[in-house]
MMTF fields as JSON, N, C-alpha, C and O atoms, coordinates in Angstrom:
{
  "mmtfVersion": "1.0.0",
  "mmtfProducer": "UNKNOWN",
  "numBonds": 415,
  "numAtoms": 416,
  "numGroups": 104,
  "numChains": 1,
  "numModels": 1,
  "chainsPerModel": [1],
  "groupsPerChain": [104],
  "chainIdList": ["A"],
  "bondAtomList": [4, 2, 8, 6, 12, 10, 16, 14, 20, 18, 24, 22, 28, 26, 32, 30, 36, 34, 40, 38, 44, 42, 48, 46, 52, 50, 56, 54, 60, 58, 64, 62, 68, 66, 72, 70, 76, 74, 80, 78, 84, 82, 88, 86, 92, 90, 96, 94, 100, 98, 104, 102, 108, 106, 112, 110, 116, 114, 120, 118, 124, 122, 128, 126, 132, 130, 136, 134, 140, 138, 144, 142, 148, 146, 152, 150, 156, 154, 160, 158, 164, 162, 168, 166, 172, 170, 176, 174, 180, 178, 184, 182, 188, 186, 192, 190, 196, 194, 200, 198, 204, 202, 208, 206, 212, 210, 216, 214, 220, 218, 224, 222, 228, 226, 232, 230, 236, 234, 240, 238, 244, 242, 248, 246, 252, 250, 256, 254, 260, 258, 264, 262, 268, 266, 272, 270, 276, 274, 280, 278, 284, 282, 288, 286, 292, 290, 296, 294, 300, 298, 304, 302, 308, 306, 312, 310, 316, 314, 320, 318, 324, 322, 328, 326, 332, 330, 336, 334, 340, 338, 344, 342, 348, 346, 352, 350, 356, 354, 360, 358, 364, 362, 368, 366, 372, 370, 376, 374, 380, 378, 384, 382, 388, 386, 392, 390, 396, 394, 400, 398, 404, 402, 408, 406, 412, 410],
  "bondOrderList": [1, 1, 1, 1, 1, 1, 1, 1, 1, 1, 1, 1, 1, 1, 1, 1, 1, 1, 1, 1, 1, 1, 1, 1, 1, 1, 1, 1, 1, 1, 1, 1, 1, 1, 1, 1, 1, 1, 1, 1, 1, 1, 1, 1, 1, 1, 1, 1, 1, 1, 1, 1, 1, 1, 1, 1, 1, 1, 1, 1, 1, 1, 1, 1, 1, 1, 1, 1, 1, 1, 1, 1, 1, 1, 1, 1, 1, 1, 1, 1, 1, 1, 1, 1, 1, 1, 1, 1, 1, 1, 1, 1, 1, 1, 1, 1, 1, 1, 1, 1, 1, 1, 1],
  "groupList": [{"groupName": "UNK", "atomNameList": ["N", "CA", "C", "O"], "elementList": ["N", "C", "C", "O"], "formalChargeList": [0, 0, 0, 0], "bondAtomList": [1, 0, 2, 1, 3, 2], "bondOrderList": [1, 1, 2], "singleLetterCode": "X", "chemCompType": "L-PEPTIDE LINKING"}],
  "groupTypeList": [0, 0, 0, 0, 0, 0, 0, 0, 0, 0, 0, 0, 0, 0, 0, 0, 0, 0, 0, 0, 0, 0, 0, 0, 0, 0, 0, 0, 0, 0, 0, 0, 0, 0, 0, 0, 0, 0, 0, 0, 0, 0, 0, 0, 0, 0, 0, 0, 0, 0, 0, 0, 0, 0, 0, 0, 0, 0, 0, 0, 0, 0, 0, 0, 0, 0, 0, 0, 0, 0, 0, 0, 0, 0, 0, 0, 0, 0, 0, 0, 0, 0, 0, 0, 0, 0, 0, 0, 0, 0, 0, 0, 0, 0, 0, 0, 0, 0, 0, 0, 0, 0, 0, 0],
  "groupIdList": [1, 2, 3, 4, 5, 6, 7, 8, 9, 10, 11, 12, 13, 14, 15, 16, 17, 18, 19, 20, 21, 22, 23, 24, 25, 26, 27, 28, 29, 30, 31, 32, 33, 34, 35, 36, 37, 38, 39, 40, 41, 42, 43, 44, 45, 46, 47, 48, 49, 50, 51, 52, 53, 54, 55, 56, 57, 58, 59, 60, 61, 62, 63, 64, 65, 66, 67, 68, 69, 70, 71, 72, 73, 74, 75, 76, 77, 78, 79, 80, 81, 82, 83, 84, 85, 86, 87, 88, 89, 90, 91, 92, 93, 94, 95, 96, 97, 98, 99, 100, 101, 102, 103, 104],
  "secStructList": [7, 7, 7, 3, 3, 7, 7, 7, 2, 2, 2, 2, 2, 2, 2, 6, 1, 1, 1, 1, 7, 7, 3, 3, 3, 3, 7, 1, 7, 2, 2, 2, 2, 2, 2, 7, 5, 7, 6, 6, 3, 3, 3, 7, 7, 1, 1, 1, 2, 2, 2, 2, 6, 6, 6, 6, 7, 7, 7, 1, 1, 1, 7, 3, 3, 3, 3, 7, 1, 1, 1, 1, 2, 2, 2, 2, 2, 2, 2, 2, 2, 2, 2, 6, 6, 7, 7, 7, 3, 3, 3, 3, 3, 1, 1, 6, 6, 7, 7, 1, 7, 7, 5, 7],
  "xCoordList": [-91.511, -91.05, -89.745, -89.528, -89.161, -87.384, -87.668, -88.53, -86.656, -86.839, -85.631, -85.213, -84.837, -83.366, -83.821, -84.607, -83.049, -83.651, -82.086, -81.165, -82.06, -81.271, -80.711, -81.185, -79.56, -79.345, -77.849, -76.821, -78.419, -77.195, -76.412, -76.889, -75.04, -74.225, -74.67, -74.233, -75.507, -75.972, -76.904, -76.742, -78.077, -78.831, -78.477, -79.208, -76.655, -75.86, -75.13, -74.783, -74.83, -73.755, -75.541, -75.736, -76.453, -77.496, -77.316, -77.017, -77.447, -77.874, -76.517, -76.592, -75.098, -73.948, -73.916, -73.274, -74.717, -74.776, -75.893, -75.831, -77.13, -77.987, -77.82, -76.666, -78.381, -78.426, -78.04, -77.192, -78.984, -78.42, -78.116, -78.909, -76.544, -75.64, -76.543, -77.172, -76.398, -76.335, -75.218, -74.119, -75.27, -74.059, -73.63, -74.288, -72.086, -71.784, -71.084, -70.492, -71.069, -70.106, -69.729, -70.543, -68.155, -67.774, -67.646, -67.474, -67.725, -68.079, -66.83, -66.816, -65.584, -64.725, -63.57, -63.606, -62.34, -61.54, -60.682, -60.791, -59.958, -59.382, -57.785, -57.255, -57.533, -56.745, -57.695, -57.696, -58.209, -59.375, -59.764, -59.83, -60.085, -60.329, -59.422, -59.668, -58.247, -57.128, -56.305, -55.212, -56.962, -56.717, -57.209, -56.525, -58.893, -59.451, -60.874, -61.178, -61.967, -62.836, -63.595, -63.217, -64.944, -65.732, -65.334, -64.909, -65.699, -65.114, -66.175, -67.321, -65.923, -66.676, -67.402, -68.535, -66.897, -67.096, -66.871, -66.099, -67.464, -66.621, -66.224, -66.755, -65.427, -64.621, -64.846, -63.977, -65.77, -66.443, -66.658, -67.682, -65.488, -65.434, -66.891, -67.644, -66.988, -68.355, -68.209, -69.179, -66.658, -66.061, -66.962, -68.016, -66.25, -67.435, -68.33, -68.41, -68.846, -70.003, -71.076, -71.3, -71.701, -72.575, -72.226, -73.009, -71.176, -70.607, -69.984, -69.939, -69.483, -69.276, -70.282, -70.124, -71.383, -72.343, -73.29, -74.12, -73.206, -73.811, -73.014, -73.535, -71.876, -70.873, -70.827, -70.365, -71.469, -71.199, -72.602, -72.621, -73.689, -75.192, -75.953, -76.39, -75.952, -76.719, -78.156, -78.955, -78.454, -80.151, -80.429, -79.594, -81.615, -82.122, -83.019, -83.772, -82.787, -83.935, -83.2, -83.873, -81.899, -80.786, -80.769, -81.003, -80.464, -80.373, -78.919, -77.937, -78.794, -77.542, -77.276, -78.024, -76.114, -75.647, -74.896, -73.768, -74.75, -73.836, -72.943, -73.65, -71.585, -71.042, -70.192, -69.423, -69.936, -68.258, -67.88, -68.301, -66.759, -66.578, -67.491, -67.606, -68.422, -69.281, -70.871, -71.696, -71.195, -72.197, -72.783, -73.992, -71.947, -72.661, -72.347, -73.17, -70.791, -70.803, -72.087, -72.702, -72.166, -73.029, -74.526, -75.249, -75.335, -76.238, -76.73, -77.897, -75.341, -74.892, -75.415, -76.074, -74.751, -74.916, -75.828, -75.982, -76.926, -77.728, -78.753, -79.707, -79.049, -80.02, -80.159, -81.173, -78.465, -77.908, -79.142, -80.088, -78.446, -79.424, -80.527, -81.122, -81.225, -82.976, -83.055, -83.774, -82.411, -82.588, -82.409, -82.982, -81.462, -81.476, -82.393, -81.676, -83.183, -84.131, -84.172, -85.089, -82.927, -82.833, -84.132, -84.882, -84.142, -85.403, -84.969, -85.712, -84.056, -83.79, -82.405, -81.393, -82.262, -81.534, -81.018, -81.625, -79.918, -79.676, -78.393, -77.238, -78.866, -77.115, -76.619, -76.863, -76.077, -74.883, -74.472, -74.443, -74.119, -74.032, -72.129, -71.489, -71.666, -70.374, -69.657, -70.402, -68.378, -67.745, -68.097, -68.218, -68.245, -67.868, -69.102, -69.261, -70.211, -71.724, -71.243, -72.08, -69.832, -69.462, -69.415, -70.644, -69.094, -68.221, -67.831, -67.875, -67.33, -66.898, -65.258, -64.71, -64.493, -63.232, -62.975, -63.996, -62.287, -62.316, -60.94, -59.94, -61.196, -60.544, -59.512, -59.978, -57.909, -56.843, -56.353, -55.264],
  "yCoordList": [55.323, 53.955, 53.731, 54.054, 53.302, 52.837, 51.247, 50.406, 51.239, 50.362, 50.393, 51.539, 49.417, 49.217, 48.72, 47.855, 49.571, 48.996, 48.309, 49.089, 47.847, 47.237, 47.572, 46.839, 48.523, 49.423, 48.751, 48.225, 49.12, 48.645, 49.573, 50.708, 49.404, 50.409, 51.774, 52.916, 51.369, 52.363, 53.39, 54.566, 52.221, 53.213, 54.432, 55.351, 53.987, 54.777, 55.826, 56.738, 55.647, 56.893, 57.316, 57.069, 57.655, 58.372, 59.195, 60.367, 58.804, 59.007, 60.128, 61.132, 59.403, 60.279, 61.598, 62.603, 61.472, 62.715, 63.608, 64.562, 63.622, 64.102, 65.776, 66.154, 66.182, 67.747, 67.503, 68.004, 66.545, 65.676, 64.748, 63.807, 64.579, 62.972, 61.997, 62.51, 60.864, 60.227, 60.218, 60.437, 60.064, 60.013, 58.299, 57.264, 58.59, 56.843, 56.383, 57.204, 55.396, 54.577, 53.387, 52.464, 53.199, 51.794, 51.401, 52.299, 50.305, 49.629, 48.612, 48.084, 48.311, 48.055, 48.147, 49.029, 47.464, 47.963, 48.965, 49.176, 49.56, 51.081, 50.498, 51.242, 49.452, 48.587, 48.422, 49.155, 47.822, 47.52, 48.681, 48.781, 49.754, 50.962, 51.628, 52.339, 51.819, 52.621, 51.578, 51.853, 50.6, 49.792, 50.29, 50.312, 50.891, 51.371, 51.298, 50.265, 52.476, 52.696, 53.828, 54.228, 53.968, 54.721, 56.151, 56.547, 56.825, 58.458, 59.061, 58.675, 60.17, 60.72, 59.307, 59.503, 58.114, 57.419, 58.167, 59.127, 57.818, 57.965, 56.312, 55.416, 56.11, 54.795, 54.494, 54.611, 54.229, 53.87, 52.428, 51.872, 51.704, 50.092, 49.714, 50.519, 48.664, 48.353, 47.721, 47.459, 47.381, 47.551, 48.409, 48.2, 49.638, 50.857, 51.513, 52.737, 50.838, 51.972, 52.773, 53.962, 52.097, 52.322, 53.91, 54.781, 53.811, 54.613, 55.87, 56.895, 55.72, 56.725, 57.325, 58.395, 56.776, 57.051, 57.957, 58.75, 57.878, 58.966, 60.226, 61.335, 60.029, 61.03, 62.159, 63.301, 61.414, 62.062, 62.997, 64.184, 62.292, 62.544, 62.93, 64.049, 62.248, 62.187, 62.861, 62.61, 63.602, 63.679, 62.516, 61.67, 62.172, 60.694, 60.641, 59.717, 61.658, 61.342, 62.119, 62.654, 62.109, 61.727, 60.549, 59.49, 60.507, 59.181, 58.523, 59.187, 57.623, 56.894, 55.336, 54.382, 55.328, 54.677, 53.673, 54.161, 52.263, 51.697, 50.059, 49.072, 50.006, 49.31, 48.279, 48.761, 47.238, 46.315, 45.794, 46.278, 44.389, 43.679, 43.071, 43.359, 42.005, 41.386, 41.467, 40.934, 42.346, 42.526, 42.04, 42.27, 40.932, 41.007, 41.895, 42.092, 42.884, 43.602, 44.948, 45.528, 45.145, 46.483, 45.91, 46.879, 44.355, 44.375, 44.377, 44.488, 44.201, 44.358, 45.872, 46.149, 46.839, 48.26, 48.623, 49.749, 48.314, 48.895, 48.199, 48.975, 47.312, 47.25, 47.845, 48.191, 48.038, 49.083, 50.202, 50.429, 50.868, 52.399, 52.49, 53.526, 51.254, 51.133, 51.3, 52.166, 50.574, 50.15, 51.688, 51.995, 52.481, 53.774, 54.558, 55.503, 54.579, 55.358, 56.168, 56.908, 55.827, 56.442, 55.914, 54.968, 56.797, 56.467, 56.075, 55.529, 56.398, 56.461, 55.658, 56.328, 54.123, 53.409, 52.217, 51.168, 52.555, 51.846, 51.144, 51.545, 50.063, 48.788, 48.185, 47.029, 48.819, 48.485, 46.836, 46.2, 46.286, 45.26, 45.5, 46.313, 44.382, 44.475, 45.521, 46.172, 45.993, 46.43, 46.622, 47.566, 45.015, 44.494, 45.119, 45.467, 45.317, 46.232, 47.274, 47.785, 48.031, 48.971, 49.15, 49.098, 49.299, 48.75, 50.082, 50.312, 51.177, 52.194, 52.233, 51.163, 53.508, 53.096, 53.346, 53.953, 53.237, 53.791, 54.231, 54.023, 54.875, 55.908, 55.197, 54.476, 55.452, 55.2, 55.968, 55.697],
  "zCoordList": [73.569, 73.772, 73.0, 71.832, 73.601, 72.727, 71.949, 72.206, 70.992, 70.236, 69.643, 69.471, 69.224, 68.786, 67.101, 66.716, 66.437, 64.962, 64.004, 63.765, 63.865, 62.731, 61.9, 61.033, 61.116, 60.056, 59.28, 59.708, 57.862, 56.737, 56.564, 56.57, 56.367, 56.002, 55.221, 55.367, 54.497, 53.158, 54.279, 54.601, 54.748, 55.571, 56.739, 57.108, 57.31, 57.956, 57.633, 58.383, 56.17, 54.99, 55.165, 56.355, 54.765, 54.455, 55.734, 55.502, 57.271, 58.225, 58.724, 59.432, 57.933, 58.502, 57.522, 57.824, 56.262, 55.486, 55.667, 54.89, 56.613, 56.646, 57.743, 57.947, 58.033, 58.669, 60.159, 60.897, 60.317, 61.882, 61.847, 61.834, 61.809, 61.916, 63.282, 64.208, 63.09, 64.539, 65.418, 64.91, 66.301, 67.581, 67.169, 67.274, 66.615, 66.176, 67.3, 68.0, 67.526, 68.842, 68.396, 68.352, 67.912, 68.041, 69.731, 70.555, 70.037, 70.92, 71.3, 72.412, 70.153, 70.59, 71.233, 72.092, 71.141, 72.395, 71.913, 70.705, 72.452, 71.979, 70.665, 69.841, 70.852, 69.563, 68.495, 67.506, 68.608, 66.936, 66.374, 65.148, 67.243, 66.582, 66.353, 65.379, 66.837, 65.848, 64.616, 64.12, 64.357, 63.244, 62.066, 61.043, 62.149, 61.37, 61.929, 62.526, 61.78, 62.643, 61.18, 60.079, 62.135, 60.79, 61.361, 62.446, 59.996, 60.4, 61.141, 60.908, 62.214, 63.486, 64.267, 64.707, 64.43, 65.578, 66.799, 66.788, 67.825, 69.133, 69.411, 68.755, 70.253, 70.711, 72.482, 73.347, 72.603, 73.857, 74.009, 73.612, 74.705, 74.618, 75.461, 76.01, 75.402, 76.041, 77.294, 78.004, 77.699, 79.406, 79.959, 80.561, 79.593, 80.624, 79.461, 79.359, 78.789, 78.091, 78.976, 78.747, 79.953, 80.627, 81.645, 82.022, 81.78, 82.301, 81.856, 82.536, 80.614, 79.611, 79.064, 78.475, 79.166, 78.229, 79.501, 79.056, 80.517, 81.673, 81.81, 81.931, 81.789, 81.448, 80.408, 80.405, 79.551, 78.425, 78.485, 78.16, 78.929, 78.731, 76.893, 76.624, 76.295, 75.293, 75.241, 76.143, 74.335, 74.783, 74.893, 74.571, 75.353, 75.513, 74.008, 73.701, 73.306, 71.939, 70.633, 69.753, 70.631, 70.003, 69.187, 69.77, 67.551, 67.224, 67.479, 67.148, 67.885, 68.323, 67.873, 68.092, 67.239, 66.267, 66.585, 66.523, 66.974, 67.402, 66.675, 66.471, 66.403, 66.21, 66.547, 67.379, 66.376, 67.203, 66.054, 65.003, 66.07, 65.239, 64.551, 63.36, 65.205, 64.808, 65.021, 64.279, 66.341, 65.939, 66.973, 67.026, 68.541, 69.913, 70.768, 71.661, 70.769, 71.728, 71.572, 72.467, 69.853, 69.199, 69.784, 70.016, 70.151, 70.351, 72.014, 72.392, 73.024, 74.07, 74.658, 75.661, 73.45, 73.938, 73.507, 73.98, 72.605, 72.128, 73.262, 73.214, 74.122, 75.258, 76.288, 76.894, 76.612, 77.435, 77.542, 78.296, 76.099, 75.968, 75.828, 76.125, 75.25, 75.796, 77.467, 77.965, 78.115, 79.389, 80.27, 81.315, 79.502, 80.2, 78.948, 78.618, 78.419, 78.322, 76.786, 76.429, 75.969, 74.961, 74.067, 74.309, 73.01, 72.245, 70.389, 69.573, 70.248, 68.945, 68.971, 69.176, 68.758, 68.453, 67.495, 67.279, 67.031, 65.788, 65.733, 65.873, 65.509, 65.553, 64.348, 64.004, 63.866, 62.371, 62.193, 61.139, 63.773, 63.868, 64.008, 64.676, 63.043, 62.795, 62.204, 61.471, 62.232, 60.99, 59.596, 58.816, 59.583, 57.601, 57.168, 55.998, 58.301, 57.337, 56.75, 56.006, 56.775, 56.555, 55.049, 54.983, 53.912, 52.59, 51.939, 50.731, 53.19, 52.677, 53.113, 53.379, 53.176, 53.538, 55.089, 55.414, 56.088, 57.356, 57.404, 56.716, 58.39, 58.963, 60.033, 60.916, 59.91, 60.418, 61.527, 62.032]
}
């Protein structure tokens, strides 16, 4: 059963330092993310996420990680990937959950 869980910055540095990273996805538009974006994001706007994200094919039981500015486009895509079947999902919410440095 899929289930979208909620995650704090801290709980994400754990998750990006572990043996198996999650698959990260900012969710915003391809400007906001070359402003500054987390390191090994991918940049998959949520225009076509749905579509990128078949493309790409993910395992479906992959943990997958998702972000935007504030925290409706990240809860946007994270139903998405319930709705197609993923099992392991996690939404950062905004940016600012971040409080590490990002990547230019």
């Amino acid at each position: 059963m899929s289930h979208i869980r909620k995650i704090s910055g801290r709980e994400l540095r754990k998750m990006l330092e572990s043996k198996f990273p999650p698959l990260l996805i900012d969710v915003r538009t391809h400007r906001e993310f070359h402003k500054g974006h987390i390191d090994s994001s991918k940049n998959i706007p949520i225009e076509n996420f749905k579509d990128t994200i078949k493309k790409i094919k993910p395992d479906l039981n992959s943990s997958i990680v998702v972000y935007c500015k504030c925290g409706i486009k990240s809860a946007k895509a994270s139903h998405i990937l319930k709705k197609m079947g993923f099992k392991k999902i996690y939404n950062l919410g905004g940016i600012e959950n971040w409080h590490h440095r990002l990547k230019r």
